[in-house]
N, C-alpha and C positions, 0 to 999 in steps of 0.2 A: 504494500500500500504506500502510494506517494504523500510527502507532507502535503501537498499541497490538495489533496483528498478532505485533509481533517478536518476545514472548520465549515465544509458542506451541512453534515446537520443543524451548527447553528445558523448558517445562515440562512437556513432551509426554513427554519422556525418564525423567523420574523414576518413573512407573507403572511404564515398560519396565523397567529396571533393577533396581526394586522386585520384577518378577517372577521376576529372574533369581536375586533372593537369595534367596526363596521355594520357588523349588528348588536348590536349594545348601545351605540349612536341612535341605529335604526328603530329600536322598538323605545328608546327615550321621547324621540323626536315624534312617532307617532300615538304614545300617548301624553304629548304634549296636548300635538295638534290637536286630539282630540277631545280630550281637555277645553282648551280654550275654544274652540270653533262651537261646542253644546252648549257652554257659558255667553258666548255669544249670542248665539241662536236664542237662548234662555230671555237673555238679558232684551234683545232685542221686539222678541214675539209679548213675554208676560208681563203683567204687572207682579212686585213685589207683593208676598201674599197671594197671588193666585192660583189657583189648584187647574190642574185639567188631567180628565180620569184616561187611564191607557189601556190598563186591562181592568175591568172591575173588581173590585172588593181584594186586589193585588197590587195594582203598580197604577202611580199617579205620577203626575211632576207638579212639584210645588214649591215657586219659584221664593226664596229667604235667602237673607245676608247672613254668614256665619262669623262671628267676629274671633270664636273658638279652634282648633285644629281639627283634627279629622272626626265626621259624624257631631259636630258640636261640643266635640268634649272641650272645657276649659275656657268658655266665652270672656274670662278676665284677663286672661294672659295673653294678648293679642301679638305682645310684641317679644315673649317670651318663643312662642312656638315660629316668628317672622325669623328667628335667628336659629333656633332648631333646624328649621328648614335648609335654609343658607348653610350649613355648618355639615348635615349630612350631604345635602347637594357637590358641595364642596370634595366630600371628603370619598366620592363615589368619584368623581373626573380624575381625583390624584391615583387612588387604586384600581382604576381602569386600565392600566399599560399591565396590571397581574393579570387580566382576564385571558383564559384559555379554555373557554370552555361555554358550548352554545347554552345550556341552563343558567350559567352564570350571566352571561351576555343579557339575557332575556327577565331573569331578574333584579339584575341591577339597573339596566334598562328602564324595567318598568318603575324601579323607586324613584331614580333618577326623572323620570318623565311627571310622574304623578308628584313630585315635589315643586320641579319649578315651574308646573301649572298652578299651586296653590300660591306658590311664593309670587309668583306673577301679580297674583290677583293684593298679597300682603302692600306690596310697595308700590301698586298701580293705581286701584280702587281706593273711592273714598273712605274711614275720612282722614287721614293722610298718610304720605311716605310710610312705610313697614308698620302701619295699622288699620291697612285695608282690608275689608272684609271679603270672604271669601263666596264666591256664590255655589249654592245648592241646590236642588233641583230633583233629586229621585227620591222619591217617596216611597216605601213599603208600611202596609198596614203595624203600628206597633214595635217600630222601629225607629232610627235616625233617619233623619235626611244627611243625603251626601250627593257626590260629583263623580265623575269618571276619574280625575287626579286622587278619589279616596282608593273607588277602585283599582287603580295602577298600582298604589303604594303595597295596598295590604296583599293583591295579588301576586307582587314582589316578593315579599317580606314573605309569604307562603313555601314561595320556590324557593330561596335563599336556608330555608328554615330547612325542608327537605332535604338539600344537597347536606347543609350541613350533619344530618341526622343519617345521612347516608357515607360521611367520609368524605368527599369528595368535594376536596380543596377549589379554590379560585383557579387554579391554573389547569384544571382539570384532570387532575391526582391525586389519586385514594390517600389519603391522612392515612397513619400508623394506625387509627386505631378504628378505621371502613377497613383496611388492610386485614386486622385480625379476623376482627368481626369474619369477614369474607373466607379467612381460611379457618376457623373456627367452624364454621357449618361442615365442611368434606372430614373434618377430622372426626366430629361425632359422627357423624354417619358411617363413615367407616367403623367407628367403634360397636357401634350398633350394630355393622352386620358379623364384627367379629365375634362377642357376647352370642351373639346366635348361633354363629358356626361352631361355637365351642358347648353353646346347650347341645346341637345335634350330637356332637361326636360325644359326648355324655353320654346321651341315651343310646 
């Protein structure tokens, strides 16, 4: 093998990686959009306060200012959760160059997208700089109202919660201990059919 063979797989890696932040961009940017274009839409079509029923005795939209964070929790701390925002926003762009891996991409993606649809609205909306309220809009019976930016976040924070529960790091590599776990199952099982093959030879 010639030296100049060896540094192929790294350089081989950087494309790949590259593509992973491409989509991790990609599903931020569209639940961005998405986000703001139904708050728009929202904001444009209803009045504050107005209900309009979608599916009966299920799903309504009813158009409210949230001055609180996600589902209305916390309506005093407007400018508490304006920097929360800002700070994990932030802190997703920096460990974005770790991502390798398409569920990572798609979860960080979506927290990243569903935050600064919210944050949008923090430092946009009245009534001022980073204590603009947030607008809401889906209604379920007996529930919070929220926006597509709730939905992005928590739908994130789901798959993030998973990969981690399964081992499987940001760069998309089983952690030490998805690793065991993983070889921990062929072990007992093996054990299991040896226990039996040792009852047979018993009897």
């Amino acid at each position: 093998m010639s030296e100049n063979s060896l540094p192929a797989p790294a350089t081989a890696a950087k494309p790949r990686r590259r593509h992973f932040w491409w989509i991790w961009l990609g599903v931020a940017a569209f639940a961005y959009l998405c986000d703001q274009l139904t708050k728009w839409w929202v904001s444009s079509t209803m009045e504050i306060g107005e209900k309009t029923p979608v599916i009966d005795g299920l799903l309504q939209w009813y158009h409210i200012l949230n001055s609180g964070a996600a589902f209305s929790i916390g309506e005093n701390f407007t400018w508490v959760f304006t920097i929360i925002m800002a700070a994990v926003s932030i802190a997703i762009i920096v460990f974005s160059r770790k991502i390798g891996s398409v569920w990572w991409s798609i979860g960080l993606g979506l927290v990243l997208g569903g935050a600064l649809g919210n944050l949008t609205d923090r430092l946009f909306r009245p009534p001022s700089f980073g204590m603009g309220h947030v607008v809401d809009f889906i209604s379920f019976p007996n529930f919070a109202i929220f926006n597509m930016a709730d939905m992005a976040v928590v739908g994130g924070v789901i798959v993030i919660c998973l990969l981690t529960l399964l081992g499987i790091g940001m760069d998309g590599t089983k952690t030490e201990s998805g690793k065991a776990s993983a070889e921990q199952a062929p072990v007992e099982k093996s054990n299991e059919h040896g226990n039996s093959d040792d009852r047979h030879s018993n009897d």
